[in-house]
VEXKOLBA-594287 format. One line per 3 residues: their letters; for each residue y, z, x of N, C-alpha, C. Coordinates in Angstrom, 3 decimals, padded with zeros to 6 digits. Example, Ala and Ser with C-alpha at 12.3 -4.5 7.8 and 13.67 -1.06 7.14 Angstrom:
2
as) -005.690,007.800,013.190,-004.500,007.800,012.300,-003.300,007.800,013.200  -002.250,007.080,012.850,-001.060,007.140,013.670,000.030,007.870,012.900
***
This chain:
179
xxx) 034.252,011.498,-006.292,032.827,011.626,-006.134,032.243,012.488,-007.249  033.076,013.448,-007.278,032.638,014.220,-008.326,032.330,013.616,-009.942  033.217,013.092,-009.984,032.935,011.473,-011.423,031.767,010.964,-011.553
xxx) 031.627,010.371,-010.314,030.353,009.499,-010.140,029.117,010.254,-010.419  029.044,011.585,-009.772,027.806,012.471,-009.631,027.895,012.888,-011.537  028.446,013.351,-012.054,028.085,013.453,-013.617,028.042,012.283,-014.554
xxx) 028.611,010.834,-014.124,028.429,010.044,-015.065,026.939,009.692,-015.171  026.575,010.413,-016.118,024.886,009.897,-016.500,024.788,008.277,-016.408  025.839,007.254,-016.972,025.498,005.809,-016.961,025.444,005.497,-015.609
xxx) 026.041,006.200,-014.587,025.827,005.809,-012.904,024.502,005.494,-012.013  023.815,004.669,-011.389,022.557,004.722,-010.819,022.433,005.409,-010.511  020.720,006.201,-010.805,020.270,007.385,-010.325,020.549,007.555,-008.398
xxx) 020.273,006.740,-007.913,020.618,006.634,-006.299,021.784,007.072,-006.265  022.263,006.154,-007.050,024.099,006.425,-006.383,024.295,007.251,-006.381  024.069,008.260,-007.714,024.454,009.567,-007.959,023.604,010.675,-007.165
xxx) 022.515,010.963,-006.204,022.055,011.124,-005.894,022.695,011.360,-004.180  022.937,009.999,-004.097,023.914,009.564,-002.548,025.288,010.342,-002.871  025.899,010.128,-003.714,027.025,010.788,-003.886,026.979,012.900,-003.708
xxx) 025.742,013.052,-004.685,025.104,014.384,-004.252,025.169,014.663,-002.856  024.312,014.065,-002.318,024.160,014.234,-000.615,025.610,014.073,000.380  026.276,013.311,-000.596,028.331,013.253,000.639,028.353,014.390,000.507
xxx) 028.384,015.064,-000.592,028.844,016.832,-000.462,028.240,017.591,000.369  026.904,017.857,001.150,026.137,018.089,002.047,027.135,017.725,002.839  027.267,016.536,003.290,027.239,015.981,004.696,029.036,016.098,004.414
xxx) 030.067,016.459,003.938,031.258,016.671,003.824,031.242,018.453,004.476  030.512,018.676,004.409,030.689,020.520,004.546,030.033,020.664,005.632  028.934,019.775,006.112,028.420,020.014,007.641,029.330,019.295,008.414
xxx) 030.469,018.415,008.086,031.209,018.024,009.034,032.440,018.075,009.471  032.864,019.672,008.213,033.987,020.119,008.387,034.838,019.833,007.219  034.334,018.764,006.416,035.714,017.689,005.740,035.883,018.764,004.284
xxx) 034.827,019.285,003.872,035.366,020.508,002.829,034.389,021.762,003.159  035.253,022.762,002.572,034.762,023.978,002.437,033.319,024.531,001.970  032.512,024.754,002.684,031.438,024.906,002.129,031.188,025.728,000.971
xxx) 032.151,026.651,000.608,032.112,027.392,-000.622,032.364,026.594,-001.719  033.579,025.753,-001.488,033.896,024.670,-002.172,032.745,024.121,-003.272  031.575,023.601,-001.940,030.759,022.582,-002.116,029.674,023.329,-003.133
xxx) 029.508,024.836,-003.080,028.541,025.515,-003.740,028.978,025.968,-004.638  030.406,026.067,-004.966,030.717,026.092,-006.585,030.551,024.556,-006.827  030.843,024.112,-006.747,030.812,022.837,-007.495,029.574,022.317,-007.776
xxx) 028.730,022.781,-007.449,026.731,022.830,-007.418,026.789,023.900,-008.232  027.043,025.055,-007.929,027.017,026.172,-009.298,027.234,025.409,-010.846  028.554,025.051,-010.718,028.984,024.390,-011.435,028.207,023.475,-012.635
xxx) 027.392,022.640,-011.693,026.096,021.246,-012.263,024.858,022.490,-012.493  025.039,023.321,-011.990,023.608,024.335,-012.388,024.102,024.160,-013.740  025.160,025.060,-014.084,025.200,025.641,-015.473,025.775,024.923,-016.183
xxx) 026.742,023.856,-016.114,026.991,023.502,-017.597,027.270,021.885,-017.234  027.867,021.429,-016.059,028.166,020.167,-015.946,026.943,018.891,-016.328  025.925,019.280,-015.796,024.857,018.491,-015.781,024.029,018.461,-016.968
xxx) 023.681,017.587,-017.882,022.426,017.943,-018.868,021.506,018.209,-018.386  020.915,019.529,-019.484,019.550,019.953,-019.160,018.716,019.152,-019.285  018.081,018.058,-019.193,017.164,017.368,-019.398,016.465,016.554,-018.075
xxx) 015.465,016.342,-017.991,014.950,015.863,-016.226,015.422,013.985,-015.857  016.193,014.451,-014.729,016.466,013.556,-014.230,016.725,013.734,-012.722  016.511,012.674,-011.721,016.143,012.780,-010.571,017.695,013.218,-009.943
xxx) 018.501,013.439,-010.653,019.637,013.972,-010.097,019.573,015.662,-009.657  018.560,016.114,-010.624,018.744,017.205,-010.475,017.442,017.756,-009.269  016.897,016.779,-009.019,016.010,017.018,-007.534,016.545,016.519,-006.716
xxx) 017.661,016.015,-006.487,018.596,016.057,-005.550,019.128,016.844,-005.072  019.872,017.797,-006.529,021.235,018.795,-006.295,020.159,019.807,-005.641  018.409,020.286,-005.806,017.876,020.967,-005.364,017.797,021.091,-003.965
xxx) 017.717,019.589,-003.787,017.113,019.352,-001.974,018.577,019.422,-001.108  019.691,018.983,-002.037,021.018,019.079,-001.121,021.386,021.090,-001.341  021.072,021.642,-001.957,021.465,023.269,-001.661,020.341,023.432,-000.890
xxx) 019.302,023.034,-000.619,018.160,023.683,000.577,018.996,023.444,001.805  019.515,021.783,002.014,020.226,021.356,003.047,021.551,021.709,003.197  022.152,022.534,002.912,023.521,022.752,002.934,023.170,024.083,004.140
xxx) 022.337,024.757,004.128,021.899,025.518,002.918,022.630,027.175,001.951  022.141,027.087,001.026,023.008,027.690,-000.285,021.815,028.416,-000.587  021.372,029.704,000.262,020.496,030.480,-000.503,020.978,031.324,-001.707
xxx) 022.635,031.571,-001.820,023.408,031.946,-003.046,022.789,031.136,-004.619  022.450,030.120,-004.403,022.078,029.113,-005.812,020.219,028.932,-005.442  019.355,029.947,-005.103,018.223,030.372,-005.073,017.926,030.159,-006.788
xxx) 018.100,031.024,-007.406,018.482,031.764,-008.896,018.320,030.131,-009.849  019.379,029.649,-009.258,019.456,028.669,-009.980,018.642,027.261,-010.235  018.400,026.891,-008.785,017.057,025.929,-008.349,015.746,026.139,-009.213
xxx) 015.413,028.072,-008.736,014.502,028.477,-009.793,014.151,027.822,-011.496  015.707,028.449,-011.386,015.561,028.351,-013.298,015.395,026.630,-013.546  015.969,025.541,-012.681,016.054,024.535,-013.089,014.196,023.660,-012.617
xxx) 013.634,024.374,-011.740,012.412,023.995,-011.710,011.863,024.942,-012.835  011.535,025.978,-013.347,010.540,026.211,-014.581,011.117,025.979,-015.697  012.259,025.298,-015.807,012.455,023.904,-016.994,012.064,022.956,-017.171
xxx) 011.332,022.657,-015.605,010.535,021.313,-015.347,012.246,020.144,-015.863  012.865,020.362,-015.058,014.051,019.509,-014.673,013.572,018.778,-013.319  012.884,019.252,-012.519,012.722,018.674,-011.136,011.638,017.942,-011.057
xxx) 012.112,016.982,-010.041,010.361,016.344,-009.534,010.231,016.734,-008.525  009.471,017.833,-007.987,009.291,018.735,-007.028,007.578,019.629,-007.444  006.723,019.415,-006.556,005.326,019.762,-007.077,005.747,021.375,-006.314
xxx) 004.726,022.115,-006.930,005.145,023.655,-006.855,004.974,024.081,-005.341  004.427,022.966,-004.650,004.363,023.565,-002.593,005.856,023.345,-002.826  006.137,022.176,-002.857,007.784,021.832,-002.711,008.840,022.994,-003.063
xxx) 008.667,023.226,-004.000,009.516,024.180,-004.653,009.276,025.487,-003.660  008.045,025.868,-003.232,007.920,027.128,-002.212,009.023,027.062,-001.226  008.542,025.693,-000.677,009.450,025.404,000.789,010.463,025.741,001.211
xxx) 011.224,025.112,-000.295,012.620,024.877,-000.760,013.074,026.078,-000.475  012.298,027.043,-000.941,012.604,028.518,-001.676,012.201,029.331,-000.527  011.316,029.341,000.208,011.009,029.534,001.586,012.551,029.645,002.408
xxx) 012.751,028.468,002.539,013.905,027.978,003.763,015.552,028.511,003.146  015.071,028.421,001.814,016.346,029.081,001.698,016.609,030.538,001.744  015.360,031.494,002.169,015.697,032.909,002.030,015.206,033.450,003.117
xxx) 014.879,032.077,004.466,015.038,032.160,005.718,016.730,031.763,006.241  016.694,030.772,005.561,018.541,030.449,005.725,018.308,029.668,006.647  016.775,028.822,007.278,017.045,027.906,008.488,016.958,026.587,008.009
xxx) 017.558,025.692,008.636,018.058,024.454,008.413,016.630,023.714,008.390  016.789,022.713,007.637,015.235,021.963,007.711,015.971,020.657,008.093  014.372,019.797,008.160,014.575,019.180,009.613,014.760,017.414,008.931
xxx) 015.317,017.854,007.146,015.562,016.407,006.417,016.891,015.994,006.496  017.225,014.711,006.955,018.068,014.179,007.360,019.179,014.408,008.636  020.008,013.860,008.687,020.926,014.437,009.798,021.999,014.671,009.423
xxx) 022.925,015.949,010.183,024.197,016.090,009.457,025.544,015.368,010.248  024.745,014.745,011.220,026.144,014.058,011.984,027.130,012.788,011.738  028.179,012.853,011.261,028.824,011.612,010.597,028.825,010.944,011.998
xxx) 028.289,009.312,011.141,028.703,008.100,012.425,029.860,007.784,012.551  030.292,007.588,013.464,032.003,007.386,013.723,032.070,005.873,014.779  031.005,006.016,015.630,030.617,004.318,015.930,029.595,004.105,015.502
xxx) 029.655,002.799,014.796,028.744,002.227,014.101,027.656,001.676,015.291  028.303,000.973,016.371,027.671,000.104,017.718,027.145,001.268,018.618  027.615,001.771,018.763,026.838,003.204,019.806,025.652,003.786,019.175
xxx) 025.760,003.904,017.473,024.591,004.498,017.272,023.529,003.481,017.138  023.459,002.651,017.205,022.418,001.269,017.110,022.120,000.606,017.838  022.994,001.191,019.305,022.497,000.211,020.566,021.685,000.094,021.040
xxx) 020.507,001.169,020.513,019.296,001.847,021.285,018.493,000.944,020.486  018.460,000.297,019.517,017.879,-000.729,018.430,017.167,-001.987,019.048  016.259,-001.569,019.051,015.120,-003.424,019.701,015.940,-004.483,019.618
xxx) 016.544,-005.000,018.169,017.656,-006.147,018.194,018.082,-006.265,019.017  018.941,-005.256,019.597,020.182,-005.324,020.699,020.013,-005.476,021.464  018.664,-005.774,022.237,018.144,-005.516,023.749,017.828,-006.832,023.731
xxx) 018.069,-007.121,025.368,017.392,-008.338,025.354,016.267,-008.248,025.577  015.117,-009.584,025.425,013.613,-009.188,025.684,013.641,-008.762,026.889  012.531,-008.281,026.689,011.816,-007.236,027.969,012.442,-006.160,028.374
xxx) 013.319,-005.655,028.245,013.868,-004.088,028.360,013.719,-003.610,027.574  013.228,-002.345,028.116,012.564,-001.621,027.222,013.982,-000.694,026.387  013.786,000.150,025.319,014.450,000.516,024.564,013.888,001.846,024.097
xxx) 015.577,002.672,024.970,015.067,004.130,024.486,016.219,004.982,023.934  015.950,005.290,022.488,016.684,006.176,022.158,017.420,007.196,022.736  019.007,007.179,023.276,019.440,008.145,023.887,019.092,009.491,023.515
xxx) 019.682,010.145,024.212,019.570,011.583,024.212,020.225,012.035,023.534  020.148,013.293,022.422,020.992,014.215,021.886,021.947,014.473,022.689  023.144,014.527,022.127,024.047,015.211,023.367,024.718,014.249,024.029
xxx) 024.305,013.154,024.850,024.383,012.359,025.682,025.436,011.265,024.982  026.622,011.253,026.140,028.215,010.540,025.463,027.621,009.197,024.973  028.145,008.329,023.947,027.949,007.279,023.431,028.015,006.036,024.332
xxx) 027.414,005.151,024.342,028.382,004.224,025.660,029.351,003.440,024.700  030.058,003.152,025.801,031.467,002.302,025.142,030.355,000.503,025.419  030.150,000.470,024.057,029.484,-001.124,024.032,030.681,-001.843,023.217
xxx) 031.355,-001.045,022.495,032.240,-002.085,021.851,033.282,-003.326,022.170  033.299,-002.732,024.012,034.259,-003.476,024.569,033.392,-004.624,025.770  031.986,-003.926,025.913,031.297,-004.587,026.855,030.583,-005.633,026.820
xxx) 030.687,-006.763,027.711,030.219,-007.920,027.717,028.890,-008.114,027.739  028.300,-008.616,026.841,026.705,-008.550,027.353,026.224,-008.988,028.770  025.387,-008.810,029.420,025.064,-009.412,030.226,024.143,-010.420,030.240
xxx) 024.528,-011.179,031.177,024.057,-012.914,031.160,022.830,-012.922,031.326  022.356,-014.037,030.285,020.658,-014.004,030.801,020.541,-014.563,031.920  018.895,-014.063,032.447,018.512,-014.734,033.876,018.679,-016.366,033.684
xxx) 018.922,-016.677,034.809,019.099,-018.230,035.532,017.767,-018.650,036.308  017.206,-019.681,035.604,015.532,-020.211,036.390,015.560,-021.137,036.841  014.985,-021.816,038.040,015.011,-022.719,038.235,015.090,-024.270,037.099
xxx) 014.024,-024.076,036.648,013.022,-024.834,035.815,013.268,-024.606,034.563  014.106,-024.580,033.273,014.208,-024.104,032.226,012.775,-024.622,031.051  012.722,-023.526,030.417,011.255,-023.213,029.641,011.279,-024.610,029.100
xxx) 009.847,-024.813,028.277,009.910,-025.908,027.492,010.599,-025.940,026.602  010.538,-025.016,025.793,011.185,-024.517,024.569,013.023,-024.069,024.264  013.536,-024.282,025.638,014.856,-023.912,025.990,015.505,-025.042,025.743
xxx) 017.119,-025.124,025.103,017.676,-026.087,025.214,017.737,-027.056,026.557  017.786,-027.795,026.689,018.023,-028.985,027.678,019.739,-028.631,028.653  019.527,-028.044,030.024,020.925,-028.206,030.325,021.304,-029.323,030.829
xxx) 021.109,-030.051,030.326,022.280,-031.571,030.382,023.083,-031.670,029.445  022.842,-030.620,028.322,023.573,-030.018,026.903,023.730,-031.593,026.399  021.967,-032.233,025.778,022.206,-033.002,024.879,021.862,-032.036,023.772
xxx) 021.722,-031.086,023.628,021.251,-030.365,022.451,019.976,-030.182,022.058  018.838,-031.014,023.121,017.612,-030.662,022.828,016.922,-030.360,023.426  015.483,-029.914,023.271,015.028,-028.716,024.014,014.467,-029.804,025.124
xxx) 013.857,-028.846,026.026,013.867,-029.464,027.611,012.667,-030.151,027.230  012.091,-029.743,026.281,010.543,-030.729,026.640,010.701,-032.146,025.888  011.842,-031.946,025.271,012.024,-033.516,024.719,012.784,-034.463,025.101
xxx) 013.483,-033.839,026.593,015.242,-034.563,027.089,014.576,-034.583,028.453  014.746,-033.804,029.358,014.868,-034.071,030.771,013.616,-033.717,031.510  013.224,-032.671,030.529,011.319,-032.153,030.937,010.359,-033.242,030.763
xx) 010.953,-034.324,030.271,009.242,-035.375,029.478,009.345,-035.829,031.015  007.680,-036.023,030.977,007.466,-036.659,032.132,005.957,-036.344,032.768
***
């Protein structure tokens, strides 16, 4: 990762996304958070070119989010280089939260580990007319991975627009509904 984040020929995103794994590697245990703030020290001072690129309003917003009020100093110096795209409220904030030391409220630090649990709450997934509510913080995942959907309702009368159950394949208003 570390490759990716200095190869200047790399997409600005990518490198950017790659910025942000280091965040989200240290809020989830997987490295050392000291680790993670030398290696940001590091792109302060010599790894990174001085010159403005949206990488380096990244490495800003990922030490707010870590957060790394230790590399204060450094954010500084790299905004009145005008390295950042960060308008000067921004830069307060930044600088604010980091010498409060409280977590701000951009992005989340929780790695997904089920992909289906966190998306079940998703309009897609529902069938019509149930309503759809984002679980609760906290609240165990359900085990959907193994669970059968449940069957749609059974009507007397199937819609117009519904396949035909005589399963010729066409809809009822053109097979068994005409009339």
């Amino acid at each position: 990762m570390q490759g990716l984040v200095e190869n200047e020929a790399a997409n600005e995103y990518v490198r950017n996304a790659a910025i942000r794994s280091f965040v989200m590697l240290a809020h989830s245990g997987q490295m050392p958070r000291e680790r993670v703030v030398e290696y940001f020290r590091g792109l302060f001072m010599e790894k990174a070119p001085r010159t403005f690129s949206y990488g380096w309003t990244a490495l800003a917003l990922a030490v707010a989010d870590l957060p790394a009020p230790e590399l204060l100093e450094d954010v500084r110096q790299a905004y009145q280089a005008d390295l950042l795209e960060i308008s000067h409220k921004g830069f307060e904030r930044i600088e604010r939260e980091l010498r409060s030391n409280e977590r701000r409220g951009r992005g989340m630090s929780a790695v997904v580990t089920d992909a289906i649990a966190e998306m079940a709450w998703w309009a897609c997934f529902k069938p019509p007319g149930r309503a759809c509510s984002k679980p609760k913080t906290g609240s165990p995942p359900t085990d959907s991975a193994g669970a059968a959907p449940s069957p749609p309702k059974v009507h007397k009368k199937p819609w117009r627009n519904a396949r035909c159950p005589c399963g010729s394949g066409k809809k009822y208003k053109h097979c068994c509904g005409k009339g």
